[in-house]
DSSP file (Angstrom, degrees, kcal/mol; ACC not computed):
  #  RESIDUE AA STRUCTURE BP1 BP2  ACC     N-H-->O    O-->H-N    N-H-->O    O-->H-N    TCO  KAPPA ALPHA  PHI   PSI    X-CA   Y-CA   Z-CA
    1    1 A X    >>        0   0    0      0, 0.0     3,-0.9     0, 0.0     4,-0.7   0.000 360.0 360.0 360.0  39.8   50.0  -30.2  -11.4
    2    2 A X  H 3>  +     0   0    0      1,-0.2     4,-1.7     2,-0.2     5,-0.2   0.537 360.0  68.1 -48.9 -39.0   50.5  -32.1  -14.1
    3    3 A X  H 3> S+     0   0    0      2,-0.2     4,-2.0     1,-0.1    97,-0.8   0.906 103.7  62.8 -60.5 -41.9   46.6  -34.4  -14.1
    4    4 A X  H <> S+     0   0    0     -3,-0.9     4,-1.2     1,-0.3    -2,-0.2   0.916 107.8  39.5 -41.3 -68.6   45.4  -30.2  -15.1
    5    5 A X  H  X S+     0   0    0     -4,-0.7     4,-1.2     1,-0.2     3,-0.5   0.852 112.0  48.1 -47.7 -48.5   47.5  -30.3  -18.4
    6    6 A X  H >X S+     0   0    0     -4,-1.7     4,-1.8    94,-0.3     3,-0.7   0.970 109.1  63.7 -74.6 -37.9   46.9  -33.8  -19.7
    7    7 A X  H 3<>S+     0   0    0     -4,-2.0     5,-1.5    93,-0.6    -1,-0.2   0.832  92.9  61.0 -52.9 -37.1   43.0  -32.7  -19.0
    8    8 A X  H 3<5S+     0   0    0     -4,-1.2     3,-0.4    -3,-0.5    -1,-0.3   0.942 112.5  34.2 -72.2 -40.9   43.2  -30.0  -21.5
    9    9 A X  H <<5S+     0   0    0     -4,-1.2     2,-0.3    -3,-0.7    -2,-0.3   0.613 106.0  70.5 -73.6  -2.9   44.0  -32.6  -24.5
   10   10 A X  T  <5S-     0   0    0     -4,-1.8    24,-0.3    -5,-0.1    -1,-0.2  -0.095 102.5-130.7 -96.8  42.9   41.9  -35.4  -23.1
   11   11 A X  T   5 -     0   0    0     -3,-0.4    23,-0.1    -2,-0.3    -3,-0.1   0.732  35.9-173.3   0.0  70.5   38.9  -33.3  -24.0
   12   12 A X      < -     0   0    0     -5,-1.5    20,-0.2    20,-0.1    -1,-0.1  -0.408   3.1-164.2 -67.0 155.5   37.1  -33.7  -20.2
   13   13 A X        +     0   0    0     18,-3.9     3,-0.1     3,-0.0    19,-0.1  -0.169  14.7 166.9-159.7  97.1   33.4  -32.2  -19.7
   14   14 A X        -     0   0    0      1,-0.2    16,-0.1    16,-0.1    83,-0.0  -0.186  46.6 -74.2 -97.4 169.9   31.3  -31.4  -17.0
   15   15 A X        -     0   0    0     14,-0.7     3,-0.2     1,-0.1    -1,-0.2  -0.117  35.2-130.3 -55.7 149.1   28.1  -29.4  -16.2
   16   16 A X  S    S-     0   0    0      1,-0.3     2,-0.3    -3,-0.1    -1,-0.1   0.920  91.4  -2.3 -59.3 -46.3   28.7  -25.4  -16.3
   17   17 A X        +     0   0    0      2,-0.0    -1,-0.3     0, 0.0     2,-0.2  -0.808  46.2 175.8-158.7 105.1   26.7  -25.7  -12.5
   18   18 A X        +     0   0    0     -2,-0.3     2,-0.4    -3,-0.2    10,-0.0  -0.677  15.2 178.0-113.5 166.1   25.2  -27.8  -10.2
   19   19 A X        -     0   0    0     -2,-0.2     2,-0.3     2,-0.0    -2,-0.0  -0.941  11.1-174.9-155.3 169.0   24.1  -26.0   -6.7
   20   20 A X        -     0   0    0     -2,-0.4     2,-0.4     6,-0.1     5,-0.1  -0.997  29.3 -99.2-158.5 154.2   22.3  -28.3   -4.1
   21   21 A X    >   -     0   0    0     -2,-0.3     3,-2.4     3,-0.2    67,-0.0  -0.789  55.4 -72.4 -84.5 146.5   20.6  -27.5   -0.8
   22   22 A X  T 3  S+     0   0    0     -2,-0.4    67,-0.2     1,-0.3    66,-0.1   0.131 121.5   1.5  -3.9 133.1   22.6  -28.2    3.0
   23   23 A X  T 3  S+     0   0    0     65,-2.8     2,-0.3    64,-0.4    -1,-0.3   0.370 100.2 122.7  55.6   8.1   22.8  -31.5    3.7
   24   24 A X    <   -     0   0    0     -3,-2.4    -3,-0.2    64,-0.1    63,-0.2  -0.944  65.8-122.9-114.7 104.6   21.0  -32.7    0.3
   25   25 A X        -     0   0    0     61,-0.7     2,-0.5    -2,-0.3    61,-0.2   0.157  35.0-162.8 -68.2 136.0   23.5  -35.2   -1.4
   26   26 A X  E     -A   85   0A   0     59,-1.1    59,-0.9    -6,-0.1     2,-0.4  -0.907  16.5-142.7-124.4 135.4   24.6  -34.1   -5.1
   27   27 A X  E     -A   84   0A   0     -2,-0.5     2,-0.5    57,-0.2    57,-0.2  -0.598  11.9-176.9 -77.2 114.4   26.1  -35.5   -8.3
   28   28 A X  E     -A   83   0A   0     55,-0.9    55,-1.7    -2,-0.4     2,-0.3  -0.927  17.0-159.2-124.4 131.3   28.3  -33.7  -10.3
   29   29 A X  E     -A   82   0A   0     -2,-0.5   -14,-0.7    53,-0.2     2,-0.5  -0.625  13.2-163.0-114.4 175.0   29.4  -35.4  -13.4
   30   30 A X  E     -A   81   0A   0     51,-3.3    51,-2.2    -2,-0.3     2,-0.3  -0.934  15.8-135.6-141.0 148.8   32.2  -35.2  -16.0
   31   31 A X  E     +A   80   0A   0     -2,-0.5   -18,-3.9    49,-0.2    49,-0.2  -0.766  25.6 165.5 -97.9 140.7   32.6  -36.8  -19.7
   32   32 A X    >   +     0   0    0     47,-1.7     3,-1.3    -2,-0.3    48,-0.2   0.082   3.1 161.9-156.3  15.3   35.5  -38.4  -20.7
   33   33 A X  T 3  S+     0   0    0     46,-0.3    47,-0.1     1,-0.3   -22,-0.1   0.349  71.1  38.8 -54.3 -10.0   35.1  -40.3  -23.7
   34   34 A X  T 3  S+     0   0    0    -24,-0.3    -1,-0.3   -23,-0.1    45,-0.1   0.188  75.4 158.1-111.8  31.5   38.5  -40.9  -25.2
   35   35 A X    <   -     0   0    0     -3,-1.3     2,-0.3   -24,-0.1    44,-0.0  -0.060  40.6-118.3 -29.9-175.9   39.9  -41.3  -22.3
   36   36 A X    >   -     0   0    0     65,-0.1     3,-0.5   -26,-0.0    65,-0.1  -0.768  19.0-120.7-141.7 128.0   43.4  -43.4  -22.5
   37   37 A X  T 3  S+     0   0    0     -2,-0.3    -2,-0.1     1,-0.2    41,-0.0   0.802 115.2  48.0 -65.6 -23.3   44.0  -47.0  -20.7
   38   38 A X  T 3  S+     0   0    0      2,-0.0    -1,-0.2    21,-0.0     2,-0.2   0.611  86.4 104.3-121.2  24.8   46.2  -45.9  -19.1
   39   39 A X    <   -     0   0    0     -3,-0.5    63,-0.2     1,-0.1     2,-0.0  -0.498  55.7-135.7 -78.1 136.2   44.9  -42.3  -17.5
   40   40 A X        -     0   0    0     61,-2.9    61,-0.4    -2,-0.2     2,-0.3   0.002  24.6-126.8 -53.7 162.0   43.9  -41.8  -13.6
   41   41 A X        -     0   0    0     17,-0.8     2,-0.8    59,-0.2    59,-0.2  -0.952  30.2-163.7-120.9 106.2   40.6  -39.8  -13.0
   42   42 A X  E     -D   99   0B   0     57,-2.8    57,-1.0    -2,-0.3     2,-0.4  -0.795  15.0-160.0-106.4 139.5   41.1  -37.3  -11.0
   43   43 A X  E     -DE  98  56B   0     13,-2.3    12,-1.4    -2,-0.8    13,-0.8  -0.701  11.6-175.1-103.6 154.0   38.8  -35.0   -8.9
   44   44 A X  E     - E   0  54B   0     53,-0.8     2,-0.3    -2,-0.4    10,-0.2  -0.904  21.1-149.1-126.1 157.7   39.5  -31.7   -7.4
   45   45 A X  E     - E   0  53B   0      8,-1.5     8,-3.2    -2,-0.3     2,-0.4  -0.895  15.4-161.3-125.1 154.3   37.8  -29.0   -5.2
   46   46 A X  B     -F   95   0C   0     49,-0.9    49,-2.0    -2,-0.3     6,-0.1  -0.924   7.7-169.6-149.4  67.7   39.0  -25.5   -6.0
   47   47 A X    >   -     0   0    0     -2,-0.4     3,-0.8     4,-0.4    47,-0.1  -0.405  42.9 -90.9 -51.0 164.4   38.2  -22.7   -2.7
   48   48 A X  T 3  S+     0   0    0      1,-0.2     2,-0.3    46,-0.0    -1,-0.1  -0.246 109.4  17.5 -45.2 157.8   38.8  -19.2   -3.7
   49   49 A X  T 3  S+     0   0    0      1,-0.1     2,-0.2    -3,-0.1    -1,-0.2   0.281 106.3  88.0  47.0  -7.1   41.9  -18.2   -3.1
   50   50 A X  S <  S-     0   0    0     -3,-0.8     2,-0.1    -2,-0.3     3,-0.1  -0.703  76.3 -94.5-125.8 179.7   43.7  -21.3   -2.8
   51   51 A X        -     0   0    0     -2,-0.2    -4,-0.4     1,-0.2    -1,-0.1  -0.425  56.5 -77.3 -90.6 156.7   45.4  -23.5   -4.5
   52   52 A X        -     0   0    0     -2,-0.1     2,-0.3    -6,-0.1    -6,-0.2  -0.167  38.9-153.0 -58.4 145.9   43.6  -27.0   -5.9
   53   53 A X  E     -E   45   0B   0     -8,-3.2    -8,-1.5    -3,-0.1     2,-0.3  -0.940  14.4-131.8-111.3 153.4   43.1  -30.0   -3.4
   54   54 A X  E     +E   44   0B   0     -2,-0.3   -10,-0.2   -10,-0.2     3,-0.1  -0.760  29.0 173.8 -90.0 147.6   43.0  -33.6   -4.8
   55   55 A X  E     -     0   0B   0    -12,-1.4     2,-0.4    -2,-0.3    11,-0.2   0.429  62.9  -8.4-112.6 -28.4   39.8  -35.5   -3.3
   56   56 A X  E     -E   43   0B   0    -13,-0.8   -13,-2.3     9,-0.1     2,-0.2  -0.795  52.2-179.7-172.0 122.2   40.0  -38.6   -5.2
   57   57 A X        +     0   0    0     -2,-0.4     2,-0.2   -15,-0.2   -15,-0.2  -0.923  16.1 147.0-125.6 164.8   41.6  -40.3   -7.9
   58   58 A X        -     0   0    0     -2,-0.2   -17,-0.8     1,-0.1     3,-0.1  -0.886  48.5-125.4-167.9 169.5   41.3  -44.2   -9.7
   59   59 A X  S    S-     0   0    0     -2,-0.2     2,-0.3     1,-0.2    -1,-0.1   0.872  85.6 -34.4 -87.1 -43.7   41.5  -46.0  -12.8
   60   60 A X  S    S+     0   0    0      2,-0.1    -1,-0.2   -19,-0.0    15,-0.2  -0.895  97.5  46.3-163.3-172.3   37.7  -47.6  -12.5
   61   61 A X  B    S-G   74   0D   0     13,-1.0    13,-0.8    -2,-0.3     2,-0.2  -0.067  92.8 -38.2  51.4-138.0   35.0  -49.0  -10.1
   62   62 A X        -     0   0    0     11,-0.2     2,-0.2     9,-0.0    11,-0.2  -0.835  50.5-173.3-112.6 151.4   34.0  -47.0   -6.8
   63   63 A X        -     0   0    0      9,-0.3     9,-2.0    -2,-0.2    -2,-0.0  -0.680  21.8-119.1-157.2 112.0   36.0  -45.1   -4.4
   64   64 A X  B     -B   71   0A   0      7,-0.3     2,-0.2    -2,-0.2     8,-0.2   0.329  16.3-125.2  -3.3 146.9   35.3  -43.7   -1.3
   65   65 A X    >   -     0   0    0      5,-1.6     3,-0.8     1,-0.2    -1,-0.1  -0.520  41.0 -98.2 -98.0 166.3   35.5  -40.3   -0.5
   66   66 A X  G >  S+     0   0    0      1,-0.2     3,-1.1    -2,-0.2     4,-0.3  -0.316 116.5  19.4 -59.0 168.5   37.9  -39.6    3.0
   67   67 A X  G 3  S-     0   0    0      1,-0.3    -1,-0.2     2,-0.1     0, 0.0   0.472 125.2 -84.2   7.5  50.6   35.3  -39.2    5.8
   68   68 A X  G <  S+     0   0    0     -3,-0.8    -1,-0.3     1,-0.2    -2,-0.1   0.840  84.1 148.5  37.1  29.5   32.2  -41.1    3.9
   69   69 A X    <   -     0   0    0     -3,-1.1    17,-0.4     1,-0.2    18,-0.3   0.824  67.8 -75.8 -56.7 -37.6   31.8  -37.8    2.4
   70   70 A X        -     0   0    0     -4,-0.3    -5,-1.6    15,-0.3     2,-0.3  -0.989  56.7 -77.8 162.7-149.6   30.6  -39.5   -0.4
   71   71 A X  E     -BC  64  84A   0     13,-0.7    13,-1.6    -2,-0.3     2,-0.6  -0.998  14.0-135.4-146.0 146.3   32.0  -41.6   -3.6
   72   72 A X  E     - C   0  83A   0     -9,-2.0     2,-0.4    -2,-0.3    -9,-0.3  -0.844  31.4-163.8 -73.3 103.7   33.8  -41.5   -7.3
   73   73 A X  E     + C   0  82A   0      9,-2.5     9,-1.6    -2,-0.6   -11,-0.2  -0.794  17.4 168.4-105.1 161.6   32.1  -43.6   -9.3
   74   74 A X  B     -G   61   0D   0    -13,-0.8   -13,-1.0    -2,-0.4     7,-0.1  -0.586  22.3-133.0-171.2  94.0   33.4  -44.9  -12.7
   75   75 A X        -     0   0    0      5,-0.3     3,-0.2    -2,-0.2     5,-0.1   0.282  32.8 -95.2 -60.3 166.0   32.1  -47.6  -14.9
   76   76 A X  S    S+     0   0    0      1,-0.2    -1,-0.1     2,-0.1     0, 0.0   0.708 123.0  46.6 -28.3 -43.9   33.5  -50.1  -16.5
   77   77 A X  S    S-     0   0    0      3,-0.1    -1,-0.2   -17,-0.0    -2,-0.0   0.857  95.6-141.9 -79.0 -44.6   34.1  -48.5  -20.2
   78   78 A X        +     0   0    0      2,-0.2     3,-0.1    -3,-0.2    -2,-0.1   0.812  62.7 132.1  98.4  40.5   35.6  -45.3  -18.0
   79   79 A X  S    S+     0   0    0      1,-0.3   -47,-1.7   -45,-0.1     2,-0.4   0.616  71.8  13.4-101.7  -1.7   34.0  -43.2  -20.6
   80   80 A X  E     -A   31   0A   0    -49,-0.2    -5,-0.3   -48,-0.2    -1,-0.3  -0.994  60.0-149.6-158.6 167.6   32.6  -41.1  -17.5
   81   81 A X  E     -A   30   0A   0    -51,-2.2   -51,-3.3    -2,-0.4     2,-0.4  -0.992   5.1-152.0-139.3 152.3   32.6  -40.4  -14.0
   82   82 A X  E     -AC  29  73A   0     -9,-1.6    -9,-2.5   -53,-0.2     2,-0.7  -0.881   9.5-146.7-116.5 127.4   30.4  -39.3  -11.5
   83   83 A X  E     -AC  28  72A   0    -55,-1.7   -55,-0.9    -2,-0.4     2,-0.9  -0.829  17.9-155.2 -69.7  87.4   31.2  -37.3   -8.2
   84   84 A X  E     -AC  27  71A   0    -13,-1.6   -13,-0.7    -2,-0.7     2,-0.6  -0.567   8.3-169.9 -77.4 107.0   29.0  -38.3   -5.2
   85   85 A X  E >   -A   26   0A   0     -2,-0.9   -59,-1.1   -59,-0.9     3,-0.9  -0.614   1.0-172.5 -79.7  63.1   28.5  -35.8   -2.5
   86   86 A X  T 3  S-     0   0    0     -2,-0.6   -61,-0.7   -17,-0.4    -1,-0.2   0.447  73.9  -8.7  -1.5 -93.5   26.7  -37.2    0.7
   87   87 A X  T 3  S-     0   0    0    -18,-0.3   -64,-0.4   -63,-0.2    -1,-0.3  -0.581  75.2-163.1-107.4  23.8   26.0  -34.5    2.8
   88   88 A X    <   -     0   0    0     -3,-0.9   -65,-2.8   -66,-0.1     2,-0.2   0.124   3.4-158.4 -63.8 164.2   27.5  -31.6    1.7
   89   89 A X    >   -     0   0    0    -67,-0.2     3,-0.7   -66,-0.1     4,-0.5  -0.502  42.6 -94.4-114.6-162.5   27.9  -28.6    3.9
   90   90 A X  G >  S+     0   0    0      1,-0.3     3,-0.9     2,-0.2    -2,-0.1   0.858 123.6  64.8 -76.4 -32.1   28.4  -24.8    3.3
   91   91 A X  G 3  S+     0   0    0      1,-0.2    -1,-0.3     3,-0.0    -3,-0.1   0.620 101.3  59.7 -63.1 -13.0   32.5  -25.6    3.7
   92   92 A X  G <   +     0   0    0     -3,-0.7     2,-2.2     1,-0.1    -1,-0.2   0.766  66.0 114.9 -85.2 -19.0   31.8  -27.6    0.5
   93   93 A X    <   +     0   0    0     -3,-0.9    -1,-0.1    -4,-0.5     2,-0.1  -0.203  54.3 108.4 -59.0  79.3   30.6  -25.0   -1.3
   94   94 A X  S    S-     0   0    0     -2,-2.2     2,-0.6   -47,-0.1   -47,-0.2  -0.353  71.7 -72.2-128.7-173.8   33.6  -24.8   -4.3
   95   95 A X  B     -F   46   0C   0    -49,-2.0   -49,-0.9    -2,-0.1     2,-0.4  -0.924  42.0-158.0-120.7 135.6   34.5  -25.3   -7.3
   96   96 A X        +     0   0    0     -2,-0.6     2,-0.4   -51,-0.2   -51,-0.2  -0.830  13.3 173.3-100.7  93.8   34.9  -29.2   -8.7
   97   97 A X        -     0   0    0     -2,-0.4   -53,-0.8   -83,-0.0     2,-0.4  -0.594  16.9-152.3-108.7 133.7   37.1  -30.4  -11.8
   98   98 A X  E     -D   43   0B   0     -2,-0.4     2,-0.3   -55,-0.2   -55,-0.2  -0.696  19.7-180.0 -87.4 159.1   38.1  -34.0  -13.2
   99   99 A X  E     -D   42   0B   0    -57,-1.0   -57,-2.8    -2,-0.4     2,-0.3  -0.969  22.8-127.1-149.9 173.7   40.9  -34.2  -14.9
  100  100 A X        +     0   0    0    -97,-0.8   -93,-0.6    -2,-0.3   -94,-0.3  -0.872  34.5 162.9-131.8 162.3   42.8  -37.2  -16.6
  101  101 A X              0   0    0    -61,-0.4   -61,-2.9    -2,-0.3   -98,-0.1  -0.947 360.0 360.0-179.4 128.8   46.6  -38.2  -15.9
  102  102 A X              0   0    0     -2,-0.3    -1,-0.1   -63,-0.2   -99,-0.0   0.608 360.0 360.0 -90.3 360.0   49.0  -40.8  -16.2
């Protein structure tokens, strides 16, 4: 789990808490300003009890989520990134960390 580690020196920083209603798409975003050229972004979702799942990783631009769930976005300068949620449902309800990674 290595993207976790580097994440703690790349000073990342997201919102404490974002909440949304069923089915009303939400943004969660994460700061990243010294990022590295040559660090990944990665996102996670975090259930209770389990162990982390990766949802999405890239070096820049947009990337799809798996099942148009929604999108990673990540500008040009790559000094943040944005999480896009579609649609979430009530199985989405978790908790979501970026991390940075070579």
């Amino acid at each position: 789990f290595l993207p976790a580690v580097a994440a703690a020196r790349a000073q990342v920083e997201q919102e404490p808490l974002a909440q949304t209603a069923e089915g009303r798409g939400i943004i969660i975003n994460c700061s990243h300003p010294n990022i590295k050229a040559t660090e990944f972004i990665y996102w996670y979702r975090l259930y209770p009890g389990r162990g982390p799942e990766l949802l999405v990783s890239t070096t820049k631009g947009s990337k799809d989520l798996p099942g148009k769930a929604g999108q990673l976005r990540v500008p040009a300068d790559r000094r943040w990134s944005a999480l896009w949620l579609s649609g979430p449902r009530r199985g989405d309800a978790a908790v979501y960390y970026c991390a940075l990674g070579d």
